[in-house]
N, C-alpha and C positions, 0 to 999 in steps of 0.2 A: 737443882735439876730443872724445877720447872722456870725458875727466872730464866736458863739456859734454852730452852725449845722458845720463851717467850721473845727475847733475841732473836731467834733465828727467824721467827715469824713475822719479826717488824722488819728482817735484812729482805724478805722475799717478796713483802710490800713495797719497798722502795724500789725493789728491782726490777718489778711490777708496774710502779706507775711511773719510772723512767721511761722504761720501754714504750709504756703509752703515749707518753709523752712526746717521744720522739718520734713515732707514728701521727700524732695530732701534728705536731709542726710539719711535716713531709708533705702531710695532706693541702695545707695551707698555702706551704713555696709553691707546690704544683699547681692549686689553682689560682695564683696571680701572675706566675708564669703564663700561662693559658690562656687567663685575660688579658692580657698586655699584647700578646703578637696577634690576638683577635680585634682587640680593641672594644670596648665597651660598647663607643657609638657605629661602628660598622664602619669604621676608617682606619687606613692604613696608615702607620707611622711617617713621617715625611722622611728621605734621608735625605743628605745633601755630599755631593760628590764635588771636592774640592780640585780632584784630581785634574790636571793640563788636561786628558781629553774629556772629562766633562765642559771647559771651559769650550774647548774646540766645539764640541755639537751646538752648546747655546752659539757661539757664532755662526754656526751654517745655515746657509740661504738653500731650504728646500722649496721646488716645484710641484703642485699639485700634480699626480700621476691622470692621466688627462686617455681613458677610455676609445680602442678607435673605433670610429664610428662604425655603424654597421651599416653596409653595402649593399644594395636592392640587386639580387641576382638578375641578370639581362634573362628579359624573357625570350624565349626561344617557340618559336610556332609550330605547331607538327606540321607535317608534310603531307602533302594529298597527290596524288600521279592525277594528272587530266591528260586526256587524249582529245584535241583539235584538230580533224580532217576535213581537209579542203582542195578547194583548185584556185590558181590564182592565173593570171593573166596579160598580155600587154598585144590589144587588138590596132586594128588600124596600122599598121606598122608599114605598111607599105615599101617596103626597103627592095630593092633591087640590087640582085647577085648578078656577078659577069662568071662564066667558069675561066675565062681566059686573065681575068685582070680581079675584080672585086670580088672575091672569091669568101669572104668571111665577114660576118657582122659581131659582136658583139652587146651584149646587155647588162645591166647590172643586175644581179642578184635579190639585192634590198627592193627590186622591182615586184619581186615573186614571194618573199618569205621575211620574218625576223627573223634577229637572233636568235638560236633556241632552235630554233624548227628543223626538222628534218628534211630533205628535199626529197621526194622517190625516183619522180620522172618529169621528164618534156616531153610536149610535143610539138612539132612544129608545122604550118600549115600554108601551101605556097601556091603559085600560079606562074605558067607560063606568061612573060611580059606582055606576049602581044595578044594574049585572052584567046588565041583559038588554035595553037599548036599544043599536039600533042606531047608529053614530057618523056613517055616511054618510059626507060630504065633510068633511076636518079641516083646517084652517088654521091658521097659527101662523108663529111665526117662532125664527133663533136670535141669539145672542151670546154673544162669549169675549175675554178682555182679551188685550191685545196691548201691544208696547213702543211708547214716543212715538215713535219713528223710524219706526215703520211708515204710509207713504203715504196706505194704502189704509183706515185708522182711520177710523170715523165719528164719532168724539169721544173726547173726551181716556181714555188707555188702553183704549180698549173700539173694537167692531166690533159693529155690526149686522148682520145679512142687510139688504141693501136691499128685497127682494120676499118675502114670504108660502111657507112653503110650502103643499103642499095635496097630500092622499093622499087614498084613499077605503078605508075601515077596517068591518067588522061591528061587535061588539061590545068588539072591542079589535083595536087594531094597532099596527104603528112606523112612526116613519119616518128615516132615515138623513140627518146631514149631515155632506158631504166638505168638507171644510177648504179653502176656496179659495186656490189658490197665491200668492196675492200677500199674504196674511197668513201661510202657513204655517212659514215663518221667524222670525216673530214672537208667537209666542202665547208670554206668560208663563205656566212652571208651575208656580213655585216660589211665588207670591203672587194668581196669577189666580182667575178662575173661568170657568163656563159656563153658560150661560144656556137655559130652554126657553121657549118662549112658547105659549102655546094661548089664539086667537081664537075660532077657532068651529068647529062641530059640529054635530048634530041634535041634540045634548044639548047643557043648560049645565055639567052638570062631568063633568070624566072623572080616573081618577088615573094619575097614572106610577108604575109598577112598578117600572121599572128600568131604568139605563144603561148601556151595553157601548160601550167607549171602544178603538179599533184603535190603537197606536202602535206605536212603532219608534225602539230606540236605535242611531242612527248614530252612532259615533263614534271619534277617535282615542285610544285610550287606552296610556298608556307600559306597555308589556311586555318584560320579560327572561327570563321565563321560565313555564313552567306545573309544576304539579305536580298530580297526580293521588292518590286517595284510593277502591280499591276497596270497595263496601256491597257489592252482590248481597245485597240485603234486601227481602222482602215486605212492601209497605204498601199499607192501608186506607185509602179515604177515611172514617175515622172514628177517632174517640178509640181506644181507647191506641194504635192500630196506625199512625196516623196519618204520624208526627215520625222526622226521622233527625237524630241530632246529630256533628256530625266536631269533632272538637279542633284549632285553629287553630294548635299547634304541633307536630301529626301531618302537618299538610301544609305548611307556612310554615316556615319560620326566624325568627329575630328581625329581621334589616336586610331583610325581603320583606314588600312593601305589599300587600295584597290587591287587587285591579283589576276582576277580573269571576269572577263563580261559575258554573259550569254543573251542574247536575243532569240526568244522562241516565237515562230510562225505558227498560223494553222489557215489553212484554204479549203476552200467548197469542194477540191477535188486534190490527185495527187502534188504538190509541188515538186516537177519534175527538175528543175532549177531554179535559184535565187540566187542573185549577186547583191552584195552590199559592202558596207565597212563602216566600222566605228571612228569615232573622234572623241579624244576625252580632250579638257582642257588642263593646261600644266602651269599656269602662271607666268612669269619671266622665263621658264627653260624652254629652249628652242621656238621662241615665236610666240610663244603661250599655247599652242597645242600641237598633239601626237596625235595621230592616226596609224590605223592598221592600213594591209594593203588590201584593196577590194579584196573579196573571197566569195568562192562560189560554192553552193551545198546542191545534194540532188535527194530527192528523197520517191520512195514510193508509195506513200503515204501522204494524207493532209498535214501531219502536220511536220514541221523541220526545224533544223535552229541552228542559228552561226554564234560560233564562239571564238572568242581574242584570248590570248594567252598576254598580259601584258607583259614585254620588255620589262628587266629591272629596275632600268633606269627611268623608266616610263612612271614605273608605282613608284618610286620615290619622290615624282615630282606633279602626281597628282591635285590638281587646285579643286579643295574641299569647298569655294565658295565659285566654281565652274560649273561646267554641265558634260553631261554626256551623252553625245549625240550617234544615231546609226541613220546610216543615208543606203535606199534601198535601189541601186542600180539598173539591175534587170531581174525579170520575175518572169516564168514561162505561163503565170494566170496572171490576169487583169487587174487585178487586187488580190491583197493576203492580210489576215487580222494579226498584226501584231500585241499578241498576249502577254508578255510578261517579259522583263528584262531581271536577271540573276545575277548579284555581284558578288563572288566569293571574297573577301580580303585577311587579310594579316593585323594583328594588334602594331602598330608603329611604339617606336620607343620614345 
């Protein structure tokens, strides 16, 4: 009996430390399995692909993937509204109307404004031929080209006054016309003209004098910046004392567009008027320099100041190693101090 439990007790040891056994080996396969797809030294098995399209990749001729470049956004300028009001002019003119035969003159436009500018009015200012007849009642008429989109055109490019006008004049007078607003939008000034008409009179001829032209530059123009350029310089309306000249790269940088000029006055008393006009210089474009058209300011005050709207084309062709110059026409005082010239301009690309 007891050899029999002694049996049983050696069957339940064996059975014992199989089991253990086979736990100890289980533990072992797993961790050599473990180490082997980790690899001991922290590398990865090699394999090797015999397959045609392994072959085919090692043959392929790849391109470095080649980044595009990055592109400097075009700078864009803000915009600033200037208002340039002035009067501009073509004196001496001396032209002789007949009512019977030479009944109309003609002028160009680019005489009185740039591009850009608005026109308001004319006016025009005349004299009996023979200097001592009375004019009496004048009639006449006007006309100024205009673009074909404009409505109110009377024929192709052009606008007539539809009605006469009629003033009553001694031996010489004017008479004014305001720009009617339904063309005022369209008057070309870069290619136009303007037109006088003289019908009749107590005489048959009378001559025009001269024209004084009101306009006004509204506009948006790109601004980044001004710069300023002290004179406190005495000038004459007259030769040598006349002209101020500033160095375009006293006041400018190279990548800065020129945009608008101002020239500020100031006199011992009111400046009732002042005529002048700037000159910049442009290099090889159009001669090597642009000019505004004279322009006249009126002030009630000491002190005043004429400003140029430059043309586009103008600022693009601005010569940074030129100058720029304002020539002082006519002045209603005897001298005026010119204080300071302002050049607003644009970043250039």
């Amino acid at each position: 009996m007891n050899e029999d439990k002694s049996k049983g007790r050696i069957t339940v040891y064996v059975i014992v430390f199989l089991l253990l056994a086979a736990v100890l080996v289980g533990i072992i396969v797993f961790g050599l399995g473990h180490s082997a797809s980790s690899g001991d030294d922290g590398h990865k098995a090699e394999v090797t692909d015999t397959s045609e399209n392994a072959q085919y990749l090692d043959n392929w001729e790849t391109e470095p993937v080649t980044e595009p470049a990055e592109t400097k956004p075009k700078h864009e300028s803000p915009l600033k509204m200037v208002v340039a009001e002035a009067e501009t002019e073509l004196t001496d003119l001396g032209v002789e109307l007949d009512r019977n035969s030479k009944k109309t003159y003609k002028m160009d436009l680019d005489k009185f404004a740039d591009p850009g500018d608005t026109i308001d009015s004319f006016t025009f200012y005349y004299h009996a031929a023979d200097g001592v007849s009375g004019l009496g009642e004048v009639k006449g008429g006007f006309g100024i080209s205009v673009d074909n989109k404009c409505e109110a055109k009377t024929d192709n490019i052009w606008y007539q006054t539809p009605e006469d006008f009629s003033v009553s004049a001694g031996t010489s007078g004017s008479v004014t016309w305001v720009i009617p607003d339904e063309i005022l939008d369209y008057v070309t000034v870069p290619r136009g003209s303007i037109l006088f008409g003289y019908w009749w009179s107590n005489v048959e001829k009378i001559v025009l004098d001269r024209v004084v032209c009101h306009k006004r530059a509204v506009q948006l123009i790109p601004c980044d910046g001004e710069s300023g350029s002290e004179i406190n310089k005495v000038i004459k309306p007259a030769e040598p004392d006349n002209v101020i000249s500033v160095n375009v790269s006293d006041v400018l940088e190279t990548y800065h567009m020129p945009c608008c000029l101002t020239m500020k006055f100031e006199g011992s008393e009111p400046v009732s008027e002042l005529k002048g006009k700037f000159t910049i210089d442009t290099g090889n474009f159009r001669g090597g320099t642009c000019e505004s058209v004279p322009m006249i300011v009126s002030s009630e005050k000491n002190e005043t100041e004429l400003m140029w709207v430059l043309p586009e084309v103008v600022r693009m062709n601005a010569d940074h190693d030129g100058k720029i110059t304002f020539t002082l026409e006519r002045c209603s005082l005897s001298e005026v101090t010119a204080k300071e010239m302002i050049v607003e301009y644009a970043l250039s690309e």
